[in-house]
C-alpha positions as CSV (number, residue, x, y, z in Angstrom):
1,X,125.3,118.1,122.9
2,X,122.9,114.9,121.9
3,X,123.9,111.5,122.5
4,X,123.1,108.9,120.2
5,X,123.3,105.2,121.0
6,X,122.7,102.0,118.4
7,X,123.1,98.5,119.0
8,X,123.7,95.9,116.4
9,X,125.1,92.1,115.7
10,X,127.5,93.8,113.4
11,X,131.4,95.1,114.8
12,X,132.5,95.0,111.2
13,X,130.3,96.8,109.3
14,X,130.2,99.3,112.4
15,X,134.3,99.4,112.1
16,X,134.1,99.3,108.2
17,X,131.8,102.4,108.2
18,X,133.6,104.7,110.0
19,X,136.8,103.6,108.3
20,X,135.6,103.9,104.7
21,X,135.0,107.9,105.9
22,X,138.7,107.8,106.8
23,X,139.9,106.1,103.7
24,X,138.0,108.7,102.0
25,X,139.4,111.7,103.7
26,X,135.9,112.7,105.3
27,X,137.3,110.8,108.7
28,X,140.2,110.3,111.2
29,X,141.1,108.3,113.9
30,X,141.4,110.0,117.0
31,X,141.5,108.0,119.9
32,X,141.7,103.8,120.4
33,X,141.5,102.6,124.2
34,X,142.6,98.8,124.7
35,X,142.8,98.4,121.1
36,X,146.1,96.6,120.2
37,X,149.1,98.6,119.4
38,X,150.8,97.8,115.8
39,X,154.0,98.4,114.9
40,X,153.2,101.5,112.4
41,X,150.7,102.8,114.4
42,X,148.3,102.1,111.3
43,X,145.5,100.0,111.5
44,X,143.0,97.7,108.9
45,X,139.3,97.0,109.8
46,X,140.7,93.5,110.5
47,X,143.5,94.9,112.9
48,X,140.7,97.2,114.8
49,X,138.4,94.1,115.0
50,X,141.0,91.9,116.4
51,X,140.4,93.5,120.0
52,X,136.8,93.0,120.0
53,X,137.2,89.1,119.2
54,X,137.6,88.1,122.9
55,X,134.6,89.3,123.5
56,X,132.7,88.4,121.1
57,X,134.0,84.5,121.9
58,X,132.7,85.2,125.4
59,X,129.7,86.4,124.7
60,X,126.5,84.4,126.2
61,X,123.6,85.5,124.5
62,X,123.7,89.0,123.6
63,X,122.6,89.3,120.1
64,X,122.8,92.8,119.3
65,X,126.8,93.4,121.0
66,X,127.8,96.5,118.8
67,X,127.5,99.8,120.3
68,X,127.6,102.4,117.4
69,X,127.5,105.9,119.5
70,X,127.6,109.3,118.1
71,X,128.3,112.5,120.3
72,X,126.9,115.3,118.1
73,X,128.0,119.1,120.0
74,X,126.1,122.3,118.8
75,X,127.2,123.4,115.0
76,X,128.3,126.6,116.9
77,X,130.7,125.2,119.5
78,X,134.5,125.0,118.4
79,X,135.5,121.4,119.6
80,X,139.1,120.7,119.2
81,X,140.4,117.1,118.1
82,X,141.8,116.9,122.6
83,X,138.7,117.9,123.5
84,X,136.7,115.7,121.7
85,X,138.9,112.6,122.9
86,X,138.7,113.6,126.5
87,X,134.5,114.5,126.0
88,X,134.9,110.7,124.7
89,X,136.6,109.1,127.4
90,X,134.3,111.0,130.0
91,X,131.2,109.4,128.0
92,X,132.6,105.9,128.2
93,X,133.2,105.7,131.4
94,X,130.6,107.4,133.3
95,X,128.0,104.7,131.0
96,X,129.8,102.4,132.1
97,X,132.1,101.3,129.2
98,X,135.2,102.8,130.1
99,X,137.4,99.2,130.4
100,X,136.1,98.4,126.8
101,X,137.7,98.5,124.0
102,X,136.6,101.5,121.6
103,X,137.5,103.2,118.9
104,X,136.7,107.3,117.9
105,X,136.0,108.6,114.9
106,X,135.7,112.2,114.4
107,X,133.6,112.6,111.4
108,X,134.5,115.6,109.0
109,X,132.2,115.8,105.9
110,X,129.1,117.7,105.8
111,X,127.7,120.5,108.3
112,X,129.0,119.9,111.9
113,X,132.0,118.2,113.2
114,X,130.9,115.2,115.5
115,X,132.5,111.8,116.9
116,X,131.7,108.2,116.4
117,X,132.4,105.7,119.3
118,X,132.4,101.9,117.9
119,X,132.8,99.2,121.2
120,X,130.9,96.5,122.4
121,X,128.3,96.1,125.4
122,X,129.6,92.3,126.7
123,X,132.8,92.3,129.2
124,X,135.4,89.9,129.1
125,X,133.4,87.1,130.5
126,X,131.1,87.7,127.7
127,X,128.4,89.1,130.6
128,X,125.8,92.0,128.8
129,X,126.7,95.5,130.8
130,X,123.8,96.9,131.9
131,X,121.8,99.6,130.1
132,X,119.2,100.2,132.5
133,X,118.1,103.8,132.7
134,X,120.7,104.2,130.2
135,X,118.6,107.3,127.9
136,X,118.1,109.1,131.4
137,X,122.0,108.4,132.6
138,X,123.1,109.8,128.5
139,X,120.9,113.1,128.8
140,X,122.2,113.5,132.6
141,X,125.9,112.9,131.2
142,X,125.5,115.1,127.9
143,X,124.1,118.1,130.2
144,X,127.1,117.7,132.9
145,X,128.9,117.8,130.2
146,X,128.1,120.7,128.6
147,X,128.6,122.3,131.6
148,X,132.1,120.8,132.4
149,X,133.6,121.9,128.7
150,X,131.8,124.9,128.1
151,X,129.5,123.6,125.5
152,X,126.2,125.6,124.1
153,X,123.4,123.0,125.9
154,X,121.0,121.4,123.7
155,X,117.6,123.5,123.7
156,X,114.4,121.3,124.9
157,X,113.3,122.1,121.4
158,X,116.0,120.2,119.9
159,X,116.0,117.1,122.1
160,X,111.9,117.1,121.3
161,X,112.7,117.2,117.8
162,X,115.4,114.8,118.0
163,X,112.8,112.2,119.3
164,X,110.1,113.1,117.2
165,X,109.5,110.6,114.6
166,X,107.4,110.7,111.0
167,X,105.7,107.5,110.7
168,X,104.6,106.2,107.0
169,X,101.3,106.9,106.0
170,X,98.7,104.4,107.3
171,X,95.6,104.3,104.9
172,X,93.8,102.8,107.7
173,X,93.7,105.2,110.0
174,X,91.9,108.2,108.2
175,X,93.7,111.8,107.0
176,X,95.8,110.2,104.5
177,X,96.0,114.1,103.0
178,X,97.7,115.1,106.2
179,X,99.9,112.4,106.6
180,X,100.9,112.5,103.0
181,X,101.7,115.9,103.8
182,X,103.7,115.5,107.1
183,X,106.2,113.6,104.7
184,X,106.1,115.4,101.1
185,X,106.7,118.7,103.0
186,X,110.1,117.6,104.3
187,X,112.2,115.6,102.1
188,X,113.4,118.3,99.7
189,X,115.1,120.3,102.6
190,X,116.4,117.3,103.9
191,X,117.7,114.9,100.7
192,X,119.3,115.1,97.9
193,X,118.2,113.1,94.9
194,X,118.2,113.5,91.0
195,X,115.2,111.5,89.8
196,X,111.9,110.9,90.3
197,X,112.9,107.7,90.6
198,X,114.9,108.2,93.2
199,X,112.3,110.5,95.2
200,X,109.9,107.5,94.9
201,X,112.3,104.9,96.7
202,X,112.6,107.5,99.3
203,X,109.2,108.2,99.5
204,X,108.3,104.2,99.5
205,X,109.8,104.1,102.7
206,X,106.5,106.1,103.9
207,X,103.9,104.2,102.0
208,X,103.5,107.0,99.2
209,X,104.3,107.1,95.5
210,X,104.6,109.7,93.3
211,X,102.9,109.0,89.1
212,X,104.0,112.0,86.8
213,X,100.8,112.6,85.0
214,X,100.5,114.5,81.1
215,X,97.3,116.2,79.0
216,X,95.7,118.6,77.1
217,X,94.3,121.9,79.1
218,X,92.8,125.0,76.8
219,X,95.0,123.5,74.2
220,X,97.7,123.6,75.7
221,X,99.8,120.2,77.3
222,X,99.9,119.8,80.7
223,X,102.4,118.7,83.2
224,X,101.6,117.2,86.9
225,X,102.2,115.3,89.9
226,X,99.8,112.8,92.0
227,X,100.5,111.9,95.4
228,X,99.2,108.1,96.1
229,X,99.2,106.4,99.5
230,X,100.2,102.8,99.3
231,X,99.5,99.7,101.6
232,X,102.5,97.3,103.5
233,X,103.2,95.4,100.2
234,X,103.5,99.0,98.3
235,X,100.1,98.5,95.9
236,X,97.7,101.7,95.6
237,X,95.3,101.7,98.9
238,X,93.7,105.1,98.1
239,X,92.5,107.8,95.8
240,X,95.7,110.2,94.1
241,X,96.1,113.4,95.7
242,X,97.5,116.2,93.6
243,X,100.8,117.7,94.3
244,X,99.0,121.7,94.5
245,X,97.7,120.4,97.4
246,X,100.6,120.0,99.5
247,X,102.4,123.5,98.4
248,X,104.5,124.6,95.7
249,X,107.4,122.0,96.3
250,X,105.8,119.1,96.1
251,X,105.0,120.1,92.6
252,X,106.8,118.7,89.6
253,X,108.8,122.4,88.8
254,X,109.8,122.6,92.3
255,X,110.9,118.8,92.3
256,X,112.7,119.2,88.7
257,X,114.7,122.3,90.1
258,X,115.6,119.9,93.0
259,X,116.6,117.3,90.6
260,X,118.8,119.8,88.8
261,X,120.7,121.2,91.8
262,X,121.0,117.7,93.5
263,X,122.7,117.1,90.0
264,X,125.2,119.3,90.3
265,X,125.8,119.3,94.1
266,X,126.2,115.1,93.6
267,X,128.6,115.3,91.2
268,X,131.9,115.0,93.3
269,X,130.1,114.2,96.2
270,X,132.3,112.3,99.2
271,X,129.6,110.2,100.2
272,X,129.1,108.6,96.9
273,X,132.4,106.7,97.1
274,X,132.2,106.0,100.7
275,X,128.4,104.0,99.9
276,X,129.7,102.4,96.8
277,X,131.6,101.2,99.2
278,X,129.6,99.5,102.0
279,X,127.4,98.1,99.4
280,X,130.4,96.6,97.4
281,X,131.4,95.1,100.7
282,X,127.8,93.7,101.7
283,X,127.8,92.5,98.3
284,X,130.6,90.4,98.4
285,X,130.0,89.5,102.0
286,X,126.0,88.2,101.7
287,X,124.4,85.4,99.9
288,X,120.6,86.7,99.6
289,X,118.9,90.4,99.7
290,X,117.8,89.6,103.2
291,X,121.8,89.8,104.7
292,X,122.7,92.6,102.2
293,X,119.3,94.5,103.4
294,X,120.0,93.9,106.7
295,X,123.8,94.5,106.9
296,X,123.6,98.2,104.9
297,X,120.5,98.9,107.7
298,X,122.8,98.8,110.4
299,X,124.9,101.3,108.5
300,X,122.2,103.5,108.1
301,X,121.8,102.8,104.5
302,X,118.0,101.4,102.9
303,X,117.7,99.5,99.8
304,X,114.9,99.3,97.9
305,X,114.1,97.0,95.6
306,X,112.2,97.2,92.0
307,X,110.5,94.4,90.4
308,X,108.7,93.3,87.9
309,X,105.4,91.3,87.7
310,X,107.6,88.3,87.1
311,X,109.6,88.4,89.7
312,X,112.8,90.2,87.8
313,X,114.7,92.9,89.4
314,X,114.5,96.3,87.4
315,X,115.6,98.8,89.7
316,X,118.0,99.2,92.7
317,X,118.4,102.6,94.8
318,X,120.3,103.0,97.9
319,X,119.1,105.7,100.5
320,X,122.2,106.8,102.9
321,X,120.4,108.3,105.8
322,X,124.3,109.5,107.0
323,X,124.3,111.9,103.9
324,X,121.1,112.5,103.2
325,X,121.8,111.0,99.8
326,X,119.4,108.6,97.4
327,X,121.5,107.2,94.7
328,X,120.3,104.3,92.0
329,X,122.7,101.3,91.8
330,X,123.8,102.3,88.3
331,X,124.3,105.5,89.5
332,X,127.0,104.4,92.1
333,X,128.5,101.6,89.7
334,X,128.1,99.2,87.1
335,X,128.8,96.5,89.3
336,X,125.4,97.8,91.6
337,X,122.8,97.7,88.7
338,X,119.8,96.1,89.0
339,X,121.3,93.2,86.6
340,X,123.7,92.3,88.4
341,X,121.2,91.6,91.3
342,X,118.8,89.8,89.1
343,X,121.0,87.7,88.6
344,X,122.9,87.1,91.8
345,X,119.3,86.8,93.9
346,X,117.0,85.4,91.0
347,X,119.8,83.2,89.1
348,X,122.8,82.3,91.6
349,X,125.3,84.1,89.2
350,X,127.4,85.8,91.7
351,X,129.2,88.5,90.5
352,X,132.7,88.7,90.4
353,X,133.5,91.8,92.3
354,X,136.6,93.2,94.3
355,X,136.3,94.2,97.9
356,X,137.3,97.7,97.9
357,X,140.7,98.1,99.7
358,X,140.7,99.7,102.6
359,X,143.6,101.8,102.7
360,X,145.3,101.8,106.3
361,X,144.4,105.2,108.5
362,X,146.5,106.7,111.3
363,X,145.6,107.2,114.7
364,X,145.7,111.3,114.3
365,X,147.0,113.6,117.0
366,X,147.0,116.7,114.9
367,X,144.2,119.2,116.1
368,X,142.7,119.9,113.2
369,X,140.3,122.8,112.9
370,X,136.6,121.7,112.8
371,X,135.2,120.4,109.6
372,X,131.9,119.8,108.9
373,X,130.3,116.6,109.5
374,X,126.5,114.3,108.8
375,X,123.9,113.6,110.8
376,X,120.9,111.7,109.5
377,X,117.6,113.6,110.0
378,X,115.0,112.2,112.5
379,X,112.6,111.5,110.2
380,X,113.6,108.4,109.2
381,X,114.4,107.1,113.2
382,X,111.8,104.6,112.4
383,X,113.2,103.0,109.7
384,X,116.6,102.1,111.5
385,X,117.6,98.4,112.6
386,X,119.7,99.8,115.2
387,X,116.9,100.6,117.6
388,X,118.3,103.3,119.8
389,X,116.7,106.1,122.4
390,X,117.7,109.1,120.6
391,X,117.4,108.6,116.9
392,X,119.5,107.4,113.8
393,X,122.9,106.9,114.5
């Protein structure tokens, strides 16, 4: 089992997240310690949030006071919904957060079942809990707890590759071929996207971009792909590569068969609802890309940002690092087009836009059988506002 921790400065988009899954049947409630009871036994992100508030008034100066933890078992063990709560209650305590309030979430969407743990790290008198040690103390914990529930123990292997981390290519610093290739080699097994628009957002996020390229050969027109490594503000800083260099699928046939099947596999897809979501809500809830940047980071979610020599907005695309998805704004909704943020950020027209009703979830006692579940590949652990020891949340 591998423990992931993330800190933030914000409970609600934390609480939010985890309940949109629920509201969107990829989720359930299954355990709330010191969380107050309502009379249904249903409960609203605002109901949830109302337990951390005493806390939050009594916190000194702790400026990152979410914990967002996910405890992520081996695909192959069979963890039922009792289990997991007890596994949970173990974990909190023995770090020292057991007299918190928290909230679980087992998620139940994509290819393992796992738990989410939402609390905060400042007791009632608003002091910080320590976290000293606290990546030793978590491996410790996960491994006596393996042990304890008869769970398969993470491999070295996997807790090496669960640190490792692919940074963006650095011009600067010589082999841009390899680095390029570290990068170009990966994202197809990993993501899903439909575009090559959508492949170069992701791939902006490393300092590369990919330029389809067209001519004559033997009389015949050609088709291509070059590979160019970009500096911090995302202009060319180097010579193209060309995709045959970095294999078959990083080749424009291989990434236009991707395209197709991401297509299809996108079409119902849970997650797309469940983003449309968060960034509806950040939306409403910011007042300049900054905020909405920043409050869809601490979900897991980047946004990048197209413009125009003139400063106008042409493109949005949201990358969810939780389902491995890249979507463009239009893609999601109408509302999410670059338009409507051209005009929001560039010309103060705010848009008149709905926050998506959150639908109230109940604390489940069912044992379910185990449903697949997201976890958000390694690779991007650099990207993440919600610095952690062991990876993306």
């Amino acid at each position: 089992m591998i423990a992931k921790i993330g800190r933030s400065g914000n409970l609600y988009g934390a609480l939010a997240y985890n309940q949109l899954k629920v509201e969107n049947e990829n989720g359930q409630i299954l355990f709330a310690n010191k969380i107050i009871e309502t009379a249904n036994g249903h409960y609203s992100v605002a109901q949830l949030a109302q337990s951390f508030a005493p806390y939050l008034i009594a916190n000194r100066n702790t400026e990152k006071h979410t914990l967002h933890i996910s405890l992520n078992p081996d695909p192959n063990d069979k963890v039922s919904d009792d289990k997991f709560r007890e596994i949970a209650e173990e974990y909190m305590r023995e770090m020292g957060y057991g007299e918190q309030p928290f909230v679980v979430f087992k998620h139940t969407d994509i290819d393992r079942s796992h738990i989410h743990i939402v609390s905060v790290c400042v007791d009632e008198q608003g002091k910080k809990i320590s976290d000293k040690f606290e990546k030793m103390r978590s491996m410790n914990l996960c491994r006596e707890l393996e042990k304890k529930h008869g769970l398969i123990p993470a491999t070295d292997k996997e807790r090496n590759q669960n640190d490792k981390v692919f940074r963006p290519v650095d011009y600067r610093a010589g082999d841009v071929k390899s680095q390029i290739a570290s990068v170009v080699r990966h994202l197809p097994n990993y993501y899903q996207y439909q575009s090559l628009g959508e492949y170069n957002a992701l791939l902006s996020l490393f300092n590369i971009t990919a330029e389809k390229i067209e001519g004559e050969l033997q009389g015949k027109m050609q088709q291509g792909l070059l590979y160019i490594p970009l500096n911090e503000k995302g202009e060319r800083a180097g010579h193209p590569f060309k995709a045959s260099l970095f294999g078959k699928g990083a080749g424009l046939p291989a990434l236009e068969l991707h395209f197709a099947k991401c297509k299809t596999a996108l079409k119902d897809h849970p997650s797309k609802q469940t983003l449309k979501a968060a960034a509806t809500i950040a939306l409403k809830t910011t007042s300049d890309e900054q905020a909405f940047k920043k409050q869809l980071a601490e979900q897991g979610i980047n946004v990048v940002v197209r413009r125009n020599d003139t400063g106008r907005i042409y493109g949005m695309t949201f990358i969810d690092h939780n389902s491995k998805t890249v979507w463009n704004g239009s893609r999601l909704a109408k509302e999410l087009s670059a338009n409507v943020f051209n005009d929001y950020w560039n010309n103060n027209i705010k848009p008149e836009i709905k926050e998506p009703a959150l639908q109230q979830p109940k604390i489940s006692t069912s044992n379910d059988a185990d449903l697949p579940a997201e976890e958000a590949h390694h690779l991007f652990d650099f990207l993440t506002t919600e610095k952690h020891e062991d990876g993306l949340i």
